[in-house]
N, C-alpha and C positions, 0 to 999 in steps of 0.2 A: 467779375462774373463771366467776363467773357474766356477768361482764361481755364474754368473751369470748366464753361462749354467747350472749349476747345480740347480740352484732354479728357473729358467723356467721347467725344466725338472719334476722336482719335485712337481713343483705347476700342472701343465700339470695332474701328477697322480692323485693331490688333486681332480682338477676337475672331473675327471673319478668319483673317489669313490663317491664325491658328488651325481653324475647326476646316479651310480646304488644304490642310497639311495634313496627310494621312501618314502618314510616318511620325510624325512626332506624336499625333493623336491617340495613335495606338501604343507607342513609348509609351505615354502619359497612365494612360489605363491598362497595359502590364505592369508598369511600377508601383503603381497601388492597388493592384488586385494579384493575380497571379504571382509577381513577384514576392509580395508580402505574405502569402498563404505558403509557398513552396518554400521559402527561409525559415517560416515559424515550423514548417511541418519536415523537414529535411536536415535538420541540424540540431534535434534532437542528444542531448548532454547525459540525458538521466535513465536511469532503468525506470522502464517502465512494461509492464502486462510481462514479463519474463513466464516463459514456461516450466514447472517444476514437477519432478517425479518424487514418490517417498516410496522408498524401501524401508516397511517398519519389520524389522524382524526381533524388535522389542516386548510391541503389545502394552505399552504398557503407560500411563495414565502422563510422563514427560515427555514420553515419543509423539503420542497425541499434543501435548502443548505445544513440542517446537514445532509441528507442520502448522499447528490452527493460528501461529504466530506469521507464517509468512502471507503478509496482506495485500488487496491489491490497495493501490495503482500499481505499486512494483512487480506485484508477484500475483500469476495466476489461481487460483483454488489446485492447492498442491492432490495430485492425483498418485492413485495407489501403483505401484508397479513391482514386479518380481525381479530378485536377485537377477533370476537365469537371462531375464531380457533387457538389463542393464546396455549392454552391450552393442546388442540390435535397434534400439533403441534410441541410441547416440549416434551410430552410423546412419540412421535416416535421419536423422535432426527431429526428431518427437519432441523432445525436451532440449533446455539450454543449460537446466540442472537435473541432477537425478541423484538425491542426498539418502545413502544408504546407514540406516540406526541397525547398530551393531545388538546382536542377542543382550540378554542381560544389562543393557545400557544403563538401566535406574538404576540398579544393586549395585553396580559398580562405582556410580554416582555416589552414589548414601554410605558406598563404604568408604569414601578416598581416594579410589580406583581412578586413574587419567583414561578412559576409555576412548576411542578413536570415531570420530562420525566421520565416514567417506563424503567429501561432495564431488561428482564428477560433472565436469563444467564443458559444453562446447564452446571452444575459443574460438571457432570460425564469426558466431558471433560476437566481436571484441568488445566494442562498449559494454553490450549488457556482460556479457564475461565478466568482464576487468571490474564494471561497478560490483556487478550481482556479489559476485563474492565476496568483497568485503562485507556486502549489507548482509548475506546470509552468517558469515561469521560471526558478526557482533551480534543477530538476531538472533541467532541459538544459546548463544555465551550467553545472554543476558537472559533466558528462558532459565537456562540449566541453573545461571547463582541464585534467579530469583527463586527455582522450582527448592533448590537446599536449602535456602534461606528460611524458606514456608516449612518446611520439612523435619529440619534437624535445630534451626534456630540459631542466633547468628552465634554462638559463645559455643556450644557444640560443634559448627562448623567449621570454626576456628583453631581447637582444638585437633580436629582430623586433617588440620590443610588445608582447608579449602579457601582460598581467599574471597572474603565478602565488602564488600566497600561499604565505607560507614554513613556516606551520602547518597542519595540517588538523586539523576542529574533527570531534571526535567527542562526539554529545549524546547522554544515557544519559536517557529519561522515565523518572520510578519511579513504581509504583503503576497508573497508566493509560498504556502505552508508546503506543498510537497516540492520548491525548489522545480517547477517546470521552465523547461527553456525555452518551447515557444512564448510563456507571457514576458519573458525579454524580448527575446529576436524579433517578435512582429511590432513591437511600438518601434524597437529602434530600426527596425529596414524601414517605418515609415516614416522617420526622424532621418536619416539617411537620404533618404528619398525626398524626402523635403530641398535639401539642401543642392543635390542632384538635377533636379527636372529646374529650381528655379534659377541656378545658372545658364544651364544650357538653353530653357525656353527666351531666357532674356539675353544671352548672347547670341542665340541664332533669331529673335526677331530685329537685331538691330543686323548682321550678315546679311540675313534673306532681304532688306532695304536694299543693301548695298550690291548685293546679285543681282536682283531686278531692275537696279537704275532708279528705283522711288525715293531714294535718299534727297538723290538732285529735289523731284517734283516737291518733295515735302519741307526743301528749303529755300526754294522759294516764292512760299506759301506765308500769309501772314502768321506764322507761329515760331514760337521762339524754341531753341533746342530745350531749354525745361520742360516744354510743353510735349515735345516729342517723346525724352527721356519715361516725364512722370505717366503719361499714356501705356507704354510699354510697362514700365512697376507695375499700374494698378490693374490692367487687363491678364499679363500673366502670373500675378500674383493673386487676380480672385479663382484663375484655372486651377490653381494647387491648392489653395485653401479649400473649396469645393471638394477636389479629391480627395484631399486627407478624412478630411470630414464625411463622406462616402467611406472611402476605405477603414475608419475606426468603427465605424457602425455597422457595413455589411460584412467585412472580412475578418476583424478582430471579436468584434461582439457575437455577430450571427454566425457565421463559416466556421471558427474557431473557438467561440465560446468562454473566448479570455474578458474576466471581468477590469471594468476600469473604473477604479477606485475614486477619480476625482470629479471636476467640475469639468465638461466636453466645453463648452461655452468658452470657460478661463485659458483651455489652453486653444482652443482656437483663436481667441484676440493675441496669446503669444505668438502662434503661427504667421499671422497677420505683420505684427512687429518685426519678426525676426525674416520674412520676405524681401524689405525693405533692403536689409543689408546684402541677402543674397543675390537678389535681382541685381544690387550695383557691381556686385562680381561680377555677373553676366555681364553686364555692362562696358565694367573698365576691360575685361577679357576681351569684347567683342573689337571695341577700341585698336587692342593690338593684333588681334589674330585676321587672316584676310581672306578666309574661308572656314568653313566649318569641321573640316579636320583637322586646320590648325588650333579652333577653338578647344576642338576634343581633345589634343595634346597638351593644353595650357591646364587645361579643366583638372588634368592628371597630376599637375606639375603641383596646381594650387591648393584646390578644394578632396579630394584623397587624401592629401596627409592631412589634411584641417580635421576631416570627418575622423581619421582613426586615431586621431590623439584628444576628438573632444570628449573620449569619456562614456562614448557609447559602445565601444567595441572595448576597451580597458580603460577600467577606472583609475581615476586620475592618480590617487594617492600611491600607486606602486609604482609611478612615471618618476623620473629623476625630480628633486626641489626644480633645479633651473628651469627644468620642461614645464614644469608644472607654472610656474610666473609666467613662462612666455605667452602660454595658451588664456594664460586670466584674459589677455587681450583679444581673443576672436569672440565675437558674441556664439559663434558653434556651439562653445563649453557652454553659455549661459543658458542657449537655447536645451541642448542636452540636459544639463540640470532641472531647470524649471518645467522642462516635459516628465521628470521620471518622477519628479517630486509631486507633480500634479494626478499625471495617470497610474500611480502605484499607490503612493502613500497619501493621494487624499488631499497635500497641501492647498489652501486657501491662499487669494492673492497677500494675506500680510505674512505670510513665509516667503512667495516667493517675488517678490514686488523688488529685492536688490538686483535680481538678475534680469527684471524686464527694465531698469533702469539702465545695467549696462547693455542690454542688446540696443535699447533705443540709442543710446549716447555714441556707442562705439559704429552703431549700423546709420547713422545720421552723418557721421564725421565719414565715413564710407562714402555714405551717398552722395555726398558733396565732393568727394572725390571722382565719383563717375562723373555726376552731371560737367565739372569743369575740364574733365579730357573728353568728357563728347562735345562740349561746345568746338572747346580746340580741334577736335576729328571733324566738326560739322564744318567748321571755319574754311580750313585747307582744303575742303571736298569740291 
């Protein structure tokens, strides 16, 4: 009992120091607020709201279908525009397309005819460039076979050339139907971020001891180095659990509006679990490094390639077999897993209860590695 009063007590001080740290404090809450809103919102993958012009010099009832086919989120409500200001047009950036239908574009359809649809694309906007056009490609082709198919019927259109496909392929996306890259980016800069703040809060509160001279006071004080150790886990480990949970609900839910599919609850007891092992990074890093820019250099060395090989930045299966065994072993991957499975697709703890098995097993055998080279650091001190 007393040992438990003693590392409340003790974590209690942790907090203090943290919250008269103004510099880490304000880290803490740019990493999960502004940082995680500027990633979801700045690294943008997808077309999306594109601007379109239609030149109909058709008139005529397929012209009309392939504009009322370009939809949003991609694509804006396609607006009318003349041949002659094509031009003018694209030189001020009005449009990012400007898809000119050629005279007689149906008849020439209905006869066989390969007729030509102009798209004129500004490529100073690249992304949307480079996507849009494909997607306008396939979305007019597949207006124009469906519009013959309805038309002339599929044995007559076969007939004249026209190629008609005997399947029609319907794609169902799950989890993200229109494929947006904020509802990635922002869980994983806060899975990212996880990993991030609870090394560094826990390898600079065991530094900032040792700057200050408190390390001495604190050893020799009736408390034993576990009691020091497990103070530190659970004081900066309720600081980022706290945040993530703040950050999934004001910045992902409310600011950005990204739905989360699973149990908030389930994956904060993961969060929780998977602290444990990060914080002993902190830890055994703090052990070696003898200031805090050496810690920031190790932090580099260690936990950066940890994070971009567990799966959050690329998925595992296109990493080499070998790479892919090495990483079974950081609980990173387990935590990444059981976070995307939880906050996308929904999973329940009996999906993802293998991987909170291994964060626990692998982040346990960790932690007993910290605590026995801080004893031995507290020893020599």
């Amino acid at each position: 009992m007393r040992t438990v009063s003693t590392i409340f007590w003790l974590g209690v001080k942790e907090l203090r120091s943290f919250f008269h740290d103004a510099v880490l404090l304000a880290f803490v809450i740019y990493s999960f607020s502004l940082a995680v809103y500027s990633q979801a919102q700045s690294n943008s993958q997808e077309l999306h709201n594109a601007s379109v012009g239609i030149v109909d010099e058709d008139h005529s009832a397929l012209a009309r279908q392939m504009a009322a086919a370009l939809l949003p989120p991609y694509f804006k409500p396609p607006q009318p525009v003349r041949a002659s200001d094509i031009d003018r047009l694209m030189n001020v950036g009005t449009y990012t397309f400007i898809i000119d239908i050629p005279p007689n574009f149906e008849r020439d359809v209905l006869g066989g005819r390969s007729p030509a649809v102009q798209v004129n694309i500004d490529a100073t906007a690249m992304v949307q460039a480079g996507l849009g056009a494909g997607y306008i490609q396939q979305i007019l082709t597949t207006e124009v076979s469906d519009f013959v198919t309805r038309s002339e019927g599929t044995f007559q259109s076969r007939a004249q050339g026209i190629p008609v496909s005997p399947v029609t392929l319907a794609v169902r996306i799950a989890y993200n139907p229109n494929v947006t890259t904020a509802w990635f980016t922002s869980v994983m800069g806060i899975i990212g971020n996880v990993t991030m703040l609870a090394i560094i809060l826990a390898g600079a509160a065991v530094i900032r001891e040792r700057e200050h001279g408190t390390m001495d006071h604190l050893l020799v004080m009736p408390v034993t180095p576990f009691e020091i150790a497990m103070a530190k886990v659970w004081a900066n480990g309720l600081v980022i659990t706290i945040a993530v949970g703040l950050s999934l609900t004001i910045v992902v839910r409310m600011l950005l509006g990204i739905p989360v599919a699973g149990s908030v609850p389930l994956f904060m007891g993961g969060v929780a679990l998977y602290l444990f092992f990060a914080t002993a990074i902190g830890i055994v890093l703090a052990t070696i490094a003898r200031s805090m820019p050496q810690l920031g250099l190790l932090y580099m060395l260690v936990a950066m390639p940890m994070n971009m090989l567990s799966g959050s930045n690329t998925p595992l299966e296109s990493m080499p077999p070998a790479l892919q065994a090495i990483m079974q072993i950081s609980p990173s991957t387990h935590f990444v897993s059981f976070a995307q499975a939880i906050l996308y697709r929904g999973a329940g703890f009996s999906v993802v209860w293998p991987d909170f098995v291994a964060v626990a097993a692998i982040g346990g055998g960790l932690f007993a590695l910290a605590l026995a080279r801080f004893r031995s650091v507290a020893a020599s001190t």
